[in-house]
N, C-alpha and C positions, 0 to 999 in steps of 0.2 A: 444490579450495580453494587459494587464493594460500598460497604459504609467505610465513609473516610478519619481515619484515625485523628485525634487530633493529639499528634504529639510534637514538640516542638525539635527538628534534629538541630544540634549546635555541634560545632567541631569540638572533636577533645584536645584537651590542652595534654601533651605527655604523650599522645597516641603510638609513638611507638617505643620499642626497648631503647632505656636509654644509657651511655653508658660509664654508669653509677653500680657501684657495689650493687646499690639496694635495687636499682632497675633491671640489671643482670638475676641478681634472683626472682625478679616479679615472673621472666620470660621463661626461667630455664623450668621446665617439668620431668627434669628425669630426676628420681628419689631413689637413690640406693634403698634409704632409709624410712620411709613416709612421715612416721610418728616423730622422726628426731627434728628438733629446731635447726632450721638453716643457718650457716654460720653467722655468729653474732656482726652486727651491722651497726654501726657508729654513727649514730646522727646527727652530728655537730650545727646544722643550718636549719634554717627556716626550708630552704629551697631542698634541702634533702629528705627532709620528713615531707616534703609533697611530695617528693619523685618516689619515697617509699607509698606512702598514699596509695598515689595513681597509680604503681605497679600491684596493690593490693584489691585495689575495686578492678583492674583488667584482669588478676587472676579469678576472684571471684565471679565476675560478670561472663567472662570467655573460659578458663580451664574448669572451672568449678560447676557453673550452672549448668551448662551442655550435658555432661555426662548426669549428673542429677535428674535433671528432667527424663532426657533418655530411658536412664533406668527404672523410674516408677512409672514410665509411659509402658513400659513394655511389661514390665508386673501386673500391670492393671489393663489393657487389651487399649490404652488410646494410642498406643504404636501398634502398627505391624511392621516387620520387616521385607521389604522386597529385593533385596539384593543375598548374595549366599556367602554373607561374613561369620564367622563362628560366634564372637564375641556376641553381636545383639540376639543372634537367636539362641543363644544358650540360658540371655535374660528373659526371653521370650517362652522358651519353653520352663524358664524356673524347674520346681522341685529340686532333687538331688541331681536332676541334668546341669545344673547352674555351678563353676568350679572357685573353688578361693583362687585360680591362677586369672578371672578373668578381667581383663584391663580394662574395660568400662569401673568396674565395681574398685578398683586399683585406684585409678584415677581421681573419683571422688571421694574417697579416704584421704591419699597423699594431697591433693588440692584443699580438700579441709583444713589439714593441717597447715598446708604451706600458708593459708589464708591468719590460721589464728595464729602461726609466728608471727608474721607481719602486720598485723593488729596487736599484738603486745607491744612489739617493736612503737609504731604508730606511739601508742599510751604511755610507752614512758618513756619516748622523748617530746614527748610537748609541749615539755616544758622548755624548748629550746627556741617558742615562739615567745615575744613580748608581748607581743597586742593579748588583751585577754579572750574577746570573740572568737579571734581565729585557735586560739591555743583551746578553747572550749569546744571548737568544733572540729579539732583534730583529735581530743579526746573522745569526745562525742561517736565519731567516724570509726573510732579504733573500736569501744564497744558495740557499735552496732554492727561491723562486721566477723568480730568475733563470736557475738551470739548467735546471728545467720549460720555461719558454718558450722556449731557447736548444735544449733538447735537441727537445722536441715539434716546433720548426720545421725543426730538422734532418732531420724523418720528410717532408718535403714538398719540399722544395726542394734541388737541384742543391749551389749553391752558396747563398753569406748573410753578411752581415757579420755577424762575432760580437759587435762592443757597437757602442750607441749612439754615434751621431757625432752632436756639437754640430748642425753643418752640414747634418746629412743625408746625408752624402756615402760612409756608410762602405765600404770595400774588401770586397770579397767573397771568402768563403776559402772550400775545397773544405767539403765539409757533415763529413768528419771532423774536420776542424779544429773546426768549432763543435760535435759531442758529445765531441770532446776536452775544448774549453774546459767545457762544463756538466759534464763527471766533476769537472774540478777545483773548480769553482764549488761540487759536491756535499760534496766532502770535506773545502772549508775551509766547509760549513755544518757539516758533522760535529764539525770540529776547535774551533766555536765553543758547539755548543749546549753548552748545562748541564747538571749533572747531573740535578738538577730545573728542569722548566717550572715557572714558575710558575701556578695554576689561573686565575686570573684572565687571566693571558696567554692564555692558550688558552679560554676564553670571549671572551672580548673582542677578540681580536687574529685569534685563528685562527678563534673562530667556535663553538668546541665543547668543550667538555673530555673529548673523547675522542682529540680532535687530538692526534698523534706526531710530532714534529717528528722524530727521531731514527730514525723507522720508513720516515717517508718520505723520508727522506734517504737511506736506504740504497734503498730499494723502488726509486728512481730512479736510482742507481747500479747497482745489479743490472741495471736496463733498458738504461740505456747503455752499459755495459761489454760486455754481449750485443751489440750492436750492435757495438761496436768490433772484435768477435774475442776481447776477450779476459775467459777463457770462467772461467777460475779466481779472478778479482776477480768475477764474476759470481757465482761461487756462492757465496764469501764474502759478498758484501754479501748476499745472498738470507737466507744463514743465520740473517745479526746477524737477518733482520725476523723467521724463522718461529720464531725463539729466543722469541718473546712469543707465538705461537700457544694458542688462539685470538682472545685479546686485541689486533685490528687490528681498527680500527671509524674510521679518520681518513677524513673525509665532506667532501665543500662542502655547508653547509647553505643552505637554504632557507626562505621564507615564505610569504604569500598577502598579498603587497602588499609598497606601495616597490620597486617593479620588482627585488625580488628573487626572483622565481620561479621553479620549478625551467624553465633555458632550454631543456630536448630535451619538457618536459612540454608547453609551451607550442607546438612546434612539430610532435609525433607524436599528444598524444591531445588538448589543445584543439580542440573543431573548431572551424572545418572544418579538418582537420590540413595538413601539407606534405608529411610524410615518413610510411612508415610501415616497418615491419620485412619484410624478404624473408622468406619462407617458406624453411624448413629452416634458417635461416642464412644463407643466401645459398649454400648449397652446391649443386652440381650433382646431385639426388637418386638418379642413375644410378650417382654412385661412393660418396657417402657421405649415409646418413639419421640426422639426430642424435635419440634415440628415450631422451632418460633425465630426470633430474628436473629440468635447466637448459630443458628445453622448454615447461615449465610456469610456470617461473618470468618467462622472458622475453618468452613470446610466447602469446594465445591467437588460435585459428582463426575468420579471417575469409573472407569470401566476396567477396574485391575485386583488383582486380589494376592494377599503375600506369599511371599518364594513358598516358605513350608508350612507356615499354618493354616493357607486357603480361607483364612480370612477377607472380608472383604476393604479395601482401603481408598481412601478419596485424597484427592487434591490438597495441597496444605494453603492456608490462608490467615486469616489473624495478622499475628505478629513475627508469620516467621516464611513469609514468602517476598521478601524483599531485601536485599542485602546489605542494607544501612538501617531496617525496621528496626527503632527501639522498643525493646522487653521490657513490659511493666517489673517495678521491683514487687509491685501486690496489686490486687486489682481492686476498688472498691466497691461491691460486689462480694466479698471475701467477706468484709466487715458485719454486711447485713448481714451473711450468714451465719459468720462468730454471731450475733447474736441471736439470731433464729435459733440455732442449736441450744446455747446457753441459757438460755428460757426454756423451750422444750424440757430440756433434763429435766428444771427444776419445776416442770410440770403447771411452767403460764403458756397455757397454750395460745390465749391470744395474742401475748407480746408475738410468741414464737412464729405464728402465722403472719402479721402486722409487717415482718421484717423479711419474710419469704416472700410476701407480697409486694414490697420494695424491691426485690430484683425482678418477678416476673413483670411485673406493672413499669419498671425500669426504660424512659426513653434519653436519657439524657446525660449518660454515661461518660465520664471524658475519655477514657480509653476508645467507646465505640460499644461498650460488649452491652447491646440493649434489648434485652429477651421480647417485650415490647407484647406481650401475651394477654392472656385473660388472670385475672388474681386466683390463688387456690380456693378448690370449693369441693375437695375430697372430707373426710372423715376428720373429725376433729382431735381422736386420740392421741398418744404421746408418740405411740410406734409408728400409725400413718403419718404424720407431721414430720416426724426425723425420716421414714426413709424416703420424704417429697424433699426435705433440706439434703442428705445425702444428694440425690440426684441431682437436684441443680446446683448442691455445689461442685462436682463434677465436672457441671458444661460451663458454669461461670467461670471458672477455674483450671479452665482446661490446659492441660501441659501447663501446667503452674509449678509443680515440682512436687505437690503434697497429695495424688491421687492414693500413695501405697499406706500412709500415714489415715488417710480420711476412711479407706477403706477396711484398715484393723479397727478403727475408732467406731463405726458404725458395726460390723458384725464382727465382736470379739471373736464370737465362738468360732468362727468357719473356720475350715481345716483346707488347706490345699492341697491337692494332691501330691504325694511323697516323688511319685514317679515322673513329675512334669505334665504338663496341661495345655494344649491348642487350643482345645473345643470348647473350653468352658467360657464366661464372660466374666469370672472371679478372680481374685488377684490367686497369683500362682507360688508367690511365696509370702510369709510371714515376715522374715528378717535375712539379710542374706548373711551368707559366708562371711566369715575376715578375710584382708585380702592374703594372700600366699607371704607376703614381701612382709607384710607386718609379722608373718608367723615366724618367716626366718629370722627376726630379728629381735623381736620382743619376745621376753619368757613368759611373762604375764601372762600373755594371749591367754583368752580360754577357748574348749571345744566351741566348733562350729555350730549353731543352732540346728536342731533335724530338717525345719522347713521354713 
């Protein structure tokens, strides 16, 4: 029997385009330009900086997150493709089969962007709230969805302008520079939100009133900061989130109409689907079979295997076989492993085991995701500890968005194949392509990365 999710569904307030300058740009997604800021937007009202808001979290939650996930699912083998679209199995097969024209990889570029126009937008009209809560957590809301997009596309690309240029033209700096910039982006969201949200804020603006503005400020600094190296703000900011455990439930919500529908529902169990989920995870079953209560939750057994890579694929489940299923914004679960890992580096092996063992040992999940296992009792070294955390952050984390990120992060060195890759169980590219639209339009741009 499905373990039942506990998330709370509430109507969105705003759910569909509305029609307001700043609403009309949340919905439109065609970008001559990607990298250029959409025309400047006047926010004279209280009620206009929400409708820009709300147009801001349904871009990120629906244009932005879909293709994101999509494409590290299929870098990393937890997608297979079953239908014969060129676009996902070009991500599928990576190497130099993968082109800068292709519009999955388009899409999550141009939607970064249109995200972090409108979280600037957002920040500096704020001030055209009196109340000081709400104006701190319209502030608040603008940095933390600007760091998501700034940081999330740093998991993909080489290099990337860190903010929006008028022109389009922006300068591209190495990818640490831009989850540089999204830590700081994260901590003056910190330094703004309030003590209390207001309820209505977080129905209306964020979508939920379970939404943690505070929770996921930090959940995303924990994630960046791991990425940066630096391994002790990592387990700080982890702390501030598991300090509210089990009370983390901040979701993108969902409906059944107004083209807000859950966007992986639509494209794993609507048929006829696109994508569906590898079997085992996507793991190579020779070195590891994932066999505890996340298996159930995520995935049941199908009898089908994908168009072209004869891959084998199962049923989709979690959070994305129901068409109003709200998407964790992170799961907690994530947290314990920021800290697993960030101990390991620094070579405490028992914290690092202590907090691996809070996920497997895990029954009481608020998401659901409860591995519910036996605690680790493999080898105590530095290399077996990280690659037992590698893997179950993987399945704890599944289609979370950060499988292409987690997986350069774990094995620098691997090299992908140049020519593209079915058969392997390894990610198939390192960084991809810029997209084509950015090239024609930006001079900046640099060469495409080999792999």
């Amino acid at each position: 029997m499905k373990v039942m999710k506990r998330i709370t569904r509430l109507a969105l307030s705003g759910g569909t385009c509305l029609l307001l300058a700043v609403g009309m740009a949340a919905c439109d997604t065609n970008f001559d330009n990607p990298n250029a800021a959409s025309e400047d937007q006047v926010v004279s009202t209280a009620g206009g900086l929400q409708s820009l808001a709300i147009g801001m979290r349904r871009t990120y939650s629906i244009s932005f997150l879909s293709p994101m996930i999509r494409s590290s699912a299929l870098s990393t083998r937890e997608f297979g493709v079953v239908v014969g679209f060129t676009n996902p199995q070009e991500i599928e097969l990576g190497g130099s089969a993968l082109p800068p024209e292709n519009g999955i990889l388009t899409s999550i570029w141009s939607n970064a962007y249109r995200v972090m126009g409108m979280a600037d937008q957002v920040i500096e009209n704020a001030n055209v709230v009196g109340e000081p809560a709400t104006r701190g957590a319209f502030e608040a809301t603008g940095y933390l969805f600007k760091g998501m997009a700034l940081g999330t596309l740093a998991q993909f690309y080489e290099q990337l302008p860190i903010a929006v240029d008028p022109g389009g033209e922006g300068e591209f700096r190495p990818r640490t520079e831009a989850v540089e910039e999204a830590v700081r982006l994260l901590e003056a969201g910190l330094a703004a939100v309030p003590a209390s949200v207001p309820a209505a804020f977080r129905s209306d603006v964020l979508g939920s009133s379970d939404f943690d503005l505070e929770q996921c400020l930090n959940a995303f600094l924990a994630r960046y900061r791991l990425v940066l190296g630096n391994h002790a703000g990592a387990i700080s900011a982890a702390n501030a989130v598991l300090a509210d455990y089990p009370n983390i439930r901040s979701a993108w919500m969902y409906d059944d109409g107004n083209s807000n529908e859950n966007p992986l529902y639509i494209q794993t169990t609507l048929e006829p689907a696109t994508y569906r989920p590898v079997d085992n995870f996507g793991f190579d079953p020779t070195q590891f079979v994932v066999d505890d209560g996340r298996l159930d939750f995520f995935l049941e057994d199908r009898d089908e295997i994908g168009e072209t890579s004869r891959i084998p694929v199962e049923t989709m489940r979690g959070f994305f076989d129901v068409v109003d299923e709200p998407i964790p914004v992170f799961v907690p679960g994530e947290m314990y492993l920021t800290r697993a890992e960030a101990y390991a580096r620094q070579g405490d092996m028992g914290n690092a085991v202590s907090n691996l063992d809070a996920v497997l040992t895990k029954t009481d999940d608020p998401f659901g995701i409860n591995a519910d296992t036996d605690a680790y009792s493999g080898p105590m070294t530095q290399d077996d500890v990280l690659v037992a955390i590698y893997r179950h952050r993987r399945v704890e984390t599944f289609l979370g968005g950060t499988s292409l990120e987690d997986s350069r992060r774990f094995f620098p060195t691997f090299s992908p194949p140049f020519e593209g890759d079915y058969d392997s169980y390894d990610r198939n590219r390192n960084y991809y392509p810029y997209p084509q639209t950015e090239r024609d339009n930006n001079p900046n741009i640099p060469s495409n990365p080999s792999i």
